[in-house]
N, C-alpha and C positions, 0 to 999 in steps of 0.2 A: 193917673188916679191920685198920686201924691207927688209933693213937689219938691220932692230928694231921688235921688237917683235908690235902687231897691237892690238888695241882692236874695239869688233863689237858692237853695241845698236842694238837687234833687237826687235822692234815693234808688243811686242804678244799679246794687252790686246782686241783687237778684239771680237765682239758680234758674227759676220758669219751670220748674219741674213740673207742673200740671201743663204746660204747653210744650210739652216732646211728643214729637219728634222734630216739631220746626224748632224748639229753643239747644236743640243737641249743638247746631253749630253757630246760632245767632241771638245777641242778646235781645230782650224782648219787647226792651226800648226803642230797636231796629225794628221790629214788627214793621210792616207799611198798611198806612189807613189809606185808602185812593192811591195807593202806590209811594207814598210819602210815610218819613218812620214816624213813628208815636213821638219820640224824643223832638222833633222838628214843629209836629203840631205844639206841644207843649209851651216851647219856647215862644214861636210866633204869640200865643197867648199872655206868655209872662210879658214878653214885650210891650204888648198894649198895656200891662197893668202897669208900668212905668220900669220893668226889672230890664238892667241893664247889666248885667252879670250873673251865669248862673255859675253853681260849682257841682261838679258829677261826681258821687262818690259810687266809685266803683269797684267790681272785685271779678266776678266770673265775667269770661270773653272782654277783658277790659280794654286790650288791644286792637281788636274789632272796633269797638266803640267810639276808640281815640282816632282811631282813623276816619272811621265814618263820619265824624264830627268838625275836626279841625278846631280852629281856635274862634269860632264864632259865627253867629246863625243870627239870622234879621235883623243884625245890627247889636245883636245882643252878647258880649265873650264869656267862653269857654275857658273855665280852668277844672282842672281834674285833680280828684285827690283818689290812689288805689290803696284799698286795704289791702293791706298782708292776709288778712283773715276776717271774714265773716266780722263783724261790729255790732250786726243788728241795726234798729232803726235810732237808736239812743246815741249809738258810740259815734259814730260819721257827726251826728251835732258837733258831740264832744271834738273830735280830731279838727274840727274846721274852726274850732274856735278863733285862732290864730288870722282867720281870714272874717269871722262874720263878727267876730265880738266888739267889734270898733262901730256897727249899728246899733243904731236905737231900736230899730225891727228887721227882722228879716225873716223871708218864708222860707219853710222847709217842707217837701212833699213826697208822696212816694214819685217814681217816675211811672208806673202800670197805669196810672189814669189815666184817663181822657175827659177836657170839664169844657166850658166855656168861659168866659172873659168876667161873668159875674159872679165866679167865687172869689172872685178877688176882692170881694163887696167884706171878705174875712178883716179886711187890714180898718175899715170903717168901723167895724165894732171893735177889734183890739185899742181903735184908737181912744173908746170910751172910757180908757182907763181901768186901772184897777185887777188887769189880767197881766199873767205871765205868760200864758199862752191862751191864743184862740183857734178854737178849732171847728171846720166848718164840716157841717153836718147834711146829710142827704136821707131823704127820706126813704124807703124802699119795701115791695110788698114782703120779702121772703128775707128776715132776718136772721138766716141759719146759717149761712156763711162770713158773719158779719160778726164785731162787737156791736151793741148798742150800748146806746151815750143816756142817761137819766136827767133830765134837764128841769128845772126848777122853774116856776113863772116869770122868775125877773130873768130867764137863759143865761145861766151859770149852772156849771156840771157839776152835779152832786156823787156819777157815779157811773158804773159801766158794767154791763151784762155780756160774758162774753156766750156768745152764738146762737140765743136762744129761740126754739121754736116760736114759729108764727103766731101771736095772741098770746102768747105766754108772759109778757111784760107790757106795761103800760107806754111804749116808745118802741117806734121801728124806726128812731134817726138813728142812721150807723156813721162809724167815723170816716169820712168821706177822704183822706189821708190829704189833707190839705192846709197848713198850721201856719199863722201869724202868732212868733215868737217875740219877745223883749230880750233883751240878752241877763236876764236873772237868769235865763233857762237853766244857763252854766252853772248855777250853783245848783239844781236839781238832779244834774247828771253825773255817777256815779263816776272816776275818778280813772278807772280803767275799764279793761275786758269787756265786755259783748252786753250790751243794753237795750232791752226793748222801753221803746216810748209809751206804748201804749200800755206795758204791764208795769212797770217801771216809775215814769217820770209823772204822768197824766193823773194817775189814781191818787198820786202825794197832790198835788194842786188841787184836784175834786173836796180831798177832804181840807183843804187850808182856803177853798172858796178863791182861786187864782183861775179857775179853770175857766175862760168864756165860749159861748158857742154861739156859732153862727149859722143859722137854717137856710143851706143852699140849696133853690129850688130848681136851678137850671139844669142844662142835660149833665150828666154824668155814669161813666162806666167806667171798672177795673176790668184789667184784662189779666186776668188769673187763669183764664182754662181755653182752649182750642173755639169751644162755642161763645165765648165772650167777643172774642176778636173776631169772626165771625161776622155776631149781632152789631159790633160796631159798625164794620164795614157795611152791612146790608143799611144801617139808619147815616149813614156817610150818603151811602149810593142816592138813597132816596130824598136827600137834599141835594141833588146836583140840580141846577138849574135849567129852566126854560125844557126841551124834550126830554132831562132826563139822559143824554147822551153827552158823554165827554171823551174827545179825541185829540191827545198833544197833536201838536204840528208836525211835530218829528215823527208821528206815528207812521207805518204807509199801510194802504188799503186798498186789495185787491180788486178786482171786480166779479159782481156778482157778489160782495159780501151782506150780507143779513145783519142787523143789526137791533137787540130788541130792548128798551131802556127798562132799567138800569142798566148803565153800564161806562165803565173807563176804560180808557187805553193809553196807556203810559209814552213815553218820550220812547224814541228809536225802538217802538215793535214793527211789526210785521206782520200783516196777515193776507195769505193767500187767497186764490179766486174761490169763491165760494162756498166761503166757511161762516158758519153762523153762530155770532156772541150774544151772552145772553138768553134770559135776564138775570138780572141779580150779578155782573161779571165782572172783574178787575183782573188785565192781564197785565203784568210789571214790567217796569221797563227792559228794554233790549231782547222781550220776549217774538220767539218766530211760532208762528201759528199756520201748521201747513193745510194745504186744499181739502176743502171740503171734511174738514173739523165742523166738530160741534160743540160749544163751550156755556155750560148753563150755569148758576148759582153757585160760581166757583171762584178762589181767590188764588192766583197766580202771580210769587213772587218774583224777581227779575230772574232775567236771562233763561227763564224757560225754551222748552221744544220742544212741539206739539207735531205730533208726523198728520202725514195725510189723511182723511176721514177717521183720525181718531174722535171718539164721546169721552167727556168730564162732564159728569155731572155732579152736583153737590161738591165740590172737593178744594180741598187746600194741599199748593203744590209748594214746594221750600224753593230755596233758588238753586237753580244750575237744575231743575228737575226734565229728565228728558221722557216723553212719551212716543212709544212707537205706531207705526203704521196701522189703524184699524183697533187700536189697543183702546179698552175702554175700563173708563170709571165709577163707578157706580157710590149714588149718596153717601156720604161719611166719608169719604178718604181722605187719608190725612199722610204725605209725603214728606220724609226730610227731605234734603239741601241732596242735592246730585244723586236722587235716584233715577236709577233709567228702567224702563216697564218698555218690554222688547213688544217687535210687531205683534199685531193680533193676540194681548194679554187679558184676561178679563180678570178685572180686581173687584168683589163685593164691595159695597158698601161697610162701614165699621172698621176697615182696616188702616192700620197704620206699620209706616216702616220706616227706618230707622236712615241717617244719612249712607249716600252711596251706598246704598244696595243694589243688584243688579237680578232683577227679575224677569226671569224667562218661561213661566209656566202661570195658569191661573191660579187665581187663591178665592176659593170659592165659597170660604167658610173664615167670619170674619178674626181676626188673631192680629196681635204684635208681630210684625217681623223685627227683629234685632239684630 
């Protein structure tokens, strides 16, 4: 897309606090879309926009992260900068200056997205000149979770509403967390301590007429809450190609298995004679799925275990999550990382429970386990 090498700041040091009980022990950049993290799709994308170095600014489970990652993904390198403390979205700019200030532009993003390869259409209008930053913008029906962006005829941001109800303002572009900076930036950001961009940096350029925006129409989601990640995975599923069924190579597949598309099945699973996936299914790598299971509208991170004729249905399982024999799930379940649901368990729907917990009786009335 541009014919300099590009570099990316993505914004990894995230708590996930509305995605617990799976963000308890893994950062949420790890999340897996088709059984691949978020942080991987991302990159693959930066790649094609021509970014050939990204830098992860990180803070909670940062260790996890570095490990999971290594020093470089599709060709693209990995450097890492860890806060000591929370920064905000403003301060991580700041702290990198040292690595990104020596561009003419460079992108800076939250990492919780998920976009396609034409937001990067961001760096085409920054290059019109006249902006310190551009920020790309997504249109959306429920802007109550959201800032909105005030955007003027010539698409220069005059201004920002933060959250407000549906029809309440004359724009539902929200800030798509997606920005082609110049390096003036640095002189917008405040010198120390914890800075938000978007309360902060964004609203001094609106009113000084630096602010550009760019209306990205392509797909786009943030993965802020359990049903986000979710919705992604389900509009993931439903672009798999040709039947709708995707099975690695390294998968193995019993006989007599059932199979109803959508649905993935990851490198080194397993599944027994007679067990039925799907639809709506992703079961994660290294996961064992024993006989005559039944796995419906659920998302299963790696290393699962699934006993014999157990039901999931509706549910998100964390990894290392173990299910007993006969043991069933019912819609809404949401597991951390190494729970085990002993044989014959009935868990409602609505429930969540916390990592390694060890469940031996039904919960039949839906609650937090902690």
């Amino acid at each position: 897309m541009r014919g300099v090498p590009l570099k990316a700041l993505i914004l990894a040091g995230g708590y996930g606090t509305r995605l617990r009980p799976l963000s308890c022990r893994k950062p949420k950049l790890l999340f897996p879309i088709l059984g691949k993290p978020i942080l991987k799709w991302s990159i693959e994308v930066l790649s094609e926009m021509g970014v050939s170095e990204v830098i992860l600014a990180l803070n909670y489970l940062a260790d996890i992260l570095v490990r999971e990652m290594g020093e470089s993904h599709h060709g693209v390198s990995i450097r890492y900068m860890v806060e000591e403390y929370p920064l905000g979205t403003g301060g991580p700019i700041r702290e990198a200056a040292g690595i990104l200030g020596g561009e003419d532009v460079f992108i800076a993003m939250n990492g919780d997205i998920v976009f396609d390869r034409g937001i990067g259409d961001v760096l085409k209008v920054h290059g019109e000149g006249g902006a310190v930053a551009t920020i790309a913008l997504h249109e959306v029906e429920d802007t109550s979770r959201f800032g909105v962006a005030l955007v003027d005829q010539d698409g220069w941001v005059r201004g920002f509403v933060e959250k407000p109800k549906p029809g309440t303002v004359g724009s539902r572009l929200i800030n798509a967390g997606f920005y082609a900076l110049s390096r003036e930036i640095f002189k917008y950001i405040p010198s120390s301590g914890k800075v938000s961009t978007e309360r902060e940096v964004f609203p001094v350029l609106a009113r000084e007429g630096k602010l550009r925006s760019f209306n990205y129409r392509g797909y786009w989601s943030d993965i802020g809450e359990v049903g986000d990640f979710i919705r992604v995975n389900r509009r993931f599923l439903e672009a798999l190609p040709g039947d709708g069924i995707s099975i690695d190579e390294e998968a193995s597949m019993g006989e007599g298995v059932r199979v109803k598309p959508p649905v993935k099945v990851c490198r080194g699973v397993r599944v027994e004679d007679d067990a039925i996936l799907g639809p709506y299914t992703i079961i994660g790598e290294g996961s064992r799925i024993g006989r005559g299971s039944k796995i419906s509208g659920s998302i299963l991170f790696k290393g699962c275990r699934i006993g014999e004729r157990a039901v999931i249905d509706g549910s998100v399982l964390g990894d290392g999550v173990s299910i007993g024999v006969e043991a069933k799930l019912m819609s809404g379940t949401v597991l951390g990382e190494g729970v085990s649901i002993m044989d014959g368990v009935r868990i409602v729907g609505g429930t969540s429970i916390c990592p390694y917990k060890e469940i031996r009786e039904d919960i039949s009335t839906p609650r937090n386990v902690m």
